[in-house]
ZAKESE-762226 format. One line per field, with one value per residue (C-alpha): residue number from 0; y, z, x. Coordinates in Angstrom, 2 decimals. Layout:
<kolmars>
num = [NUM:...];
Y = [Y:...];
Z = [Z:...];
X = [X:...];
</kolmars>
This chain:
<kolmars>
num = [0:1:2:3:4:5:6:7:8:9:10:11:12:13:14:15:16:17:18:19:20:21:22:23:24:25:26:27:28:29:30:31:32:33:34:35:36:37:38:39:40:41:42:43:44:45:46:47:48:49:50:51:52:53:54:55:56:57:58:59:60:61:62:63:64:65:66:67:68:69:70:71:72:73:74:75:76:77:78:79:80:81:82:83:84:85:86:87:88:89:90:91:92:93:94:95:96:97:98:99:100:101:102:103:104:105:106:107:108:109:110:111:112:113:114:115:116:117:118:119:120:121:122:123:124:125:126:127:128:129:130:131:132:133:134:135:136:137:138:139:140:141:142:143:144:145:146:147:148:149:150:151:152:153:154:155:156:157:158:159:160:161:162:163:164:165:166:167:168:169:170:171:172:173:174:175:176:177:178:179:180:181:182:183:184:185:186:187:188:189:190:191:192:193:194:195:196:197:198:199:200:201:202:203:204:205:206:207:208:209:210:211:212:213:214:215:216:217:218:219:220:221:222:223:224:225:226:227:228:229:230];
Y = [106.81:103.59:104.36:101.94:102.30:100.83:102.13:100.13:101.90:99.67:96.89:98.40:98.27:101.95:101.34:104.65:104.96:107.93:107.68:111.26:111.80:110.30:107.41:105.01:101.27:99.90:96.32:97.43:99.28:96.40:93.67:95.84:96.90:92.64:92.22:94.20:92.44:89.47:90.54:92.05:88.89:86.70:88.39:87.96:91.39:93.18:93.31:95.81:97.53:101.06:102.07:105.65:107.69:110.81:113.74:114.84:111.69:107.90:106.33:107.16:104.06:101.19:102.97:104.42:103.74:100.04:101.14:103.09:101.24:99.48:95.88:94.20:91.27:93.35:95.39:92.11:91.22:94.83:94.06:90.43:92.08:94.60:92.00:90.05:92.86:93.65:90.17:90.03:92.75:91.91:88.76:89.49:87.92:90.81:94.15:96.65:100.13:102.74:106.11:107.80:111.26:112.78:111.19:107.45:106.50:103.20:100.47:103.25:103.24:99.30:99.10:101.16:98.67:96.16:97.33:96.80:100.49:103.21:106.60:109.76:113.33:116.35:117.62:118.81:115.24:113.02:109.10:106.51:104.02:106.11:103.25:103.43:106.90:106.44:103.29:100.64:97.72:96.69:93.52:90.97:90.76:94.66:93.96:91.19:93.42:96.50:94.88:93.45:96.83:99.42:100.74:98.82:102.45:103.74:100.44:101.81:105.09:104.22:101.65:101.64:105.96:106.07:108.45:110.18:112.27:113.57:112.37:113.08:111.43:108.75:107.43:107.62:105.18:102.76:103.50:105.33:104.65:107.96:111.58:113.66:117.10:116.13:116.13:113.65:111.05:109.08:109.66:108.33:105.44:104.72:104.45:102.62:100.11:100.07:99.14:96.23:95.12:94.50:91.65:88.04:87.54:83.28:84.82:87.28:85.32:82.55:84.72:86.81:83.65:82.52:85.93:86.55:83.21:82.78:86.53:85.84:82.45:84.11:86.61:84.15:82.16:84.92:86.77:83.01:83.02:86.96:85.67:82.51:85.03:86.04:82.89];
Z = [48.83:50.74:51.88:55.11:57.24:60.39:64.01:67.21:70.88:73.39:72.31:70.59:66.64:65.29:62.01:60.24:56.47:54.41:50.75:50.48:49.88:50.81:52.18:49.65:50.64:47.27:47.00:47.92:51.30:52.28:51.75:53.80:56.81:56.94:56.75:59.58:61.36:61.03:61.64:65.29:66.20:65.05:67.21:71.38:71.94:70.27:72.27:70.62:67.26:66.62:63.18:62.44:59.31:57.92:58.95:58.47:56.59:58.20:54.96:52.50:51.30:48.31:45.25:42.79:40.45:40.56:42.08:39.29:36.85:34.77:35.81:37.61:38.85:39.88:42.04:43.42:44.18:45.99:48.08:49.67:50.24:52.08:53.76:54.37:56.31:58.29:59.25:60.22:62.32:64.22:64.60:65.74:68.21:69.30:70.19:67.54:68.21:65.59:65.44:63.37:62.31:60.37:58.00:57.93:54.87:53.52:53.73:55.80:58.41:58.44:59.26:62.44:63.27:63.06:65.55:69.14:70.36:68.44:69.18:67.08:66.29:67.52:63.81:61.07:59.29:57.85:59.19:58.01:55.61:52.37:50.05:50.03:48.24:45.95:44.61:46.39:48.59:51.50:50.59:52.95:55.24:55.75:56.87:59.54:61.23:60.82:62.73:65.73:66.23:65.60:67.97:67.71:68.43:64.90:62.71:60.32:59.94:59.61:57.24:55.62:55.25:54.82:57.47:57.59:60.99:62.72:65.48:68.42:66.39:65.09:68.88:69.48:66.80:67.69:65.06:67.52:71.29:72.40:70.97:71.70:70.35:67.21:68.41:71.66:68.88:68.64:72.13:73.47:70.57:71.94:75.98:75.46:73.02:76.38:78.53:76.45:76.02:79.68:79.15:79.36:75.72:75.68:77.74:75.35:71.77:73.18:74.10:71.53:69.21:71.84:72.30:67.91:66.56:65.15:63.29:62.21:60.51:59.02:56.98:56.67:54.33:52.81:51.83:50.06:48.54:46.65:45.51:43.98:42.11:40.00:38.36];
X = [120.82:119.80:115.98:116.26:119.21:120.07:121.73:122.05:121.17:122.22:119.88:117.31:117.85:116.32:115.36:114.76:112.98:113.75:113.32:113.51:109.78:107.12:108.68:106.67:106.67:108.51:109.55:112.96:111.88:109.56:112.56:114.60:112.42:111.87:115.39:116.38:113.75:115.13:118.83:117.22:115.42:118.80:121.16:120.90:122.34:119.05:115.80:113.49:113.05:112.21:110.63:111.28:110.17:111.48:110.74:106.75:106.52:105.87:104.94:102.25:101.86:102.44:104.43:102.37:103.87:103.55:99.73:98.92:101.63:98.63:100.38:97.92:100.37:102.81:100.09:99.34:102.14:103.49:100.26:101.01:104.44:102.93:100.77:104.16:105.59:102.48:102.15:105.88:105.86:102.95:104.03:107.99:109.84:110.88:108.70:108.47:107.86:106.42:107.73:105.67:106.65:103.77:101.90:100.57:98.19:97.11:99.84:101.85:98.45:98.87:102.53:101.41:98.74:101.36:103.85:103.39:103.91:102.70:104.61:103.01:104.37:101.99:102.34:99.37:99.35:96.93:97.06:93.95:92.87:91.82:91.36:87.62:88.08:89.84:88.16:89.99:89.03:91.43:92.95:91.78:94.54:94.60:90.85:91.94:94.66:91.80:89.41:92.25:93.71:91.51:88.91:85.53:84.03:85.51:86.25:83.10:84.00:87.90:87.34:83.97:84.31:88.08:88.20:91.19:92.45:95.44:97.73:94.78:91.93:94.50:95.01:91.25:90.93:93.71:96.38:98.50:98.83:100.72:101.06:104.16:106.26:108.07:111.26:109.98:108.73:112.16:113.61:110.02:110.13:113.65:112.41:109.16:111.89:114.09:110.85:109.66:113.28:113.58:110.93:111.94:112.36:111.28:108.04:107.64:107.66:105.66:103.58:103.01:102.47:99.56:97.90:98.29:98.49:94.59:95.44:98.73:97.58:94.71:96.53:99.13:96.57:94.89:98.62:98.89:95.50:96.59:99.66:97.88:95.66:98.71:99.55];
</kolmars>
């Protein structure tokens, strides 16, 4: 079963992950989330991307089992991809919107911060940075697109306390900007797509590069810098 698949409304591109758990970001689902990216800010006739997890589930993060897999490179390496795609969407051509459909840990909690509209699911569900407990350190580009997105008010506690909360506490912080019944999440994803699609696209991208630039070329160099750690 492919765990990214693809479906065009009018000229929004909904992207939806479902690996069938916990919607772990593998290599493979990483590639393929950057791919369709790519395909929407290629063709003319797409305007806006929606990024929908399964249901319950956004993502709970890297694999474990390259995480806990023992092979430090590889773990390295997962990580700048995840960086990679972070950095992608946040710095698209195109707006991205975030459906998120329950829970949102680690590297899932980071794609939100790097899509432009963040629509969460009034569910029970956990969404935060939880390295810090359990004896990990935010790579440093995870800490660069922390500090732009999240609110100043709760950066300590988010970060520095791995402070885990649910959909209300998760837009007080800044990982989500809008709470809504489960079933509204993708039909609200969907409109706020529409809205940001009706933008003058040239205005848009040059824009976005202008207003993100100094964040994107930051983690852009310090993605490079974990990758040159593995050789």
């Amino acid at each position: 079963m492919a765990t990214v698949t693809t479906e065009r409304i009018d000229n929004v591109l909904v992207v939806h992950l479902d690996d069938g758990k916990a919607n772990a970001l593998s290599k493979g689902m990483i590639g393929d989330i950057v791919a369709a990216v790519e395909v929407a800010e290629a063709d003319e006739a797409i305007s806006a991307v929606v990024l929908h997890g399964r249901e319950g589930k956004f993502s709970a993060g890297f694999d474990l089992s390259v995480m806990r897999g023992g092979d430090m490179s590889a773990m390295i390496d997962l990580v700048a991809d995840g960086g990679d795609l972070v950095r992608r969407l946040y710095g698209a051509t195109v707006p991205i919107v975030a459906a998120c459909t329950g829970h949102a840990l680690a590297a899932g909690a980071l794609t939100l911060l790097g899509c432009d509209v963040r629509i969460g699911a009034d569910v029970d569900c956990k969404i935060g940075l939880n390295e810090v407990a359990i004896g990990m350190v935010l790579p440093d580009w995870a800490f660069t697109i922390a500090v732009e997105r999240l609110s100043k008010r709760h950066l300590q506690q988010a970060v520095a306390t791995a402070r885990i909360t649910g959909a209300s506490g998760a837009a007080d912080a800044g990982y989500l900007d809008e709470v809504v019944a489960a079933d509204e999440v993708l039909p609200t994803a969907i409109e706020r797509a529409r809205s940001m699609a009706a933008l003058d696209a040239r205005a848009y991208a040059g824009t976005v590069r202008k207003l993100r630039g100094d964040v994107l070329d930051t983690m852009s160099r310090q993605i490079a810098a974990d990758r040159a750690s593995i050789a």
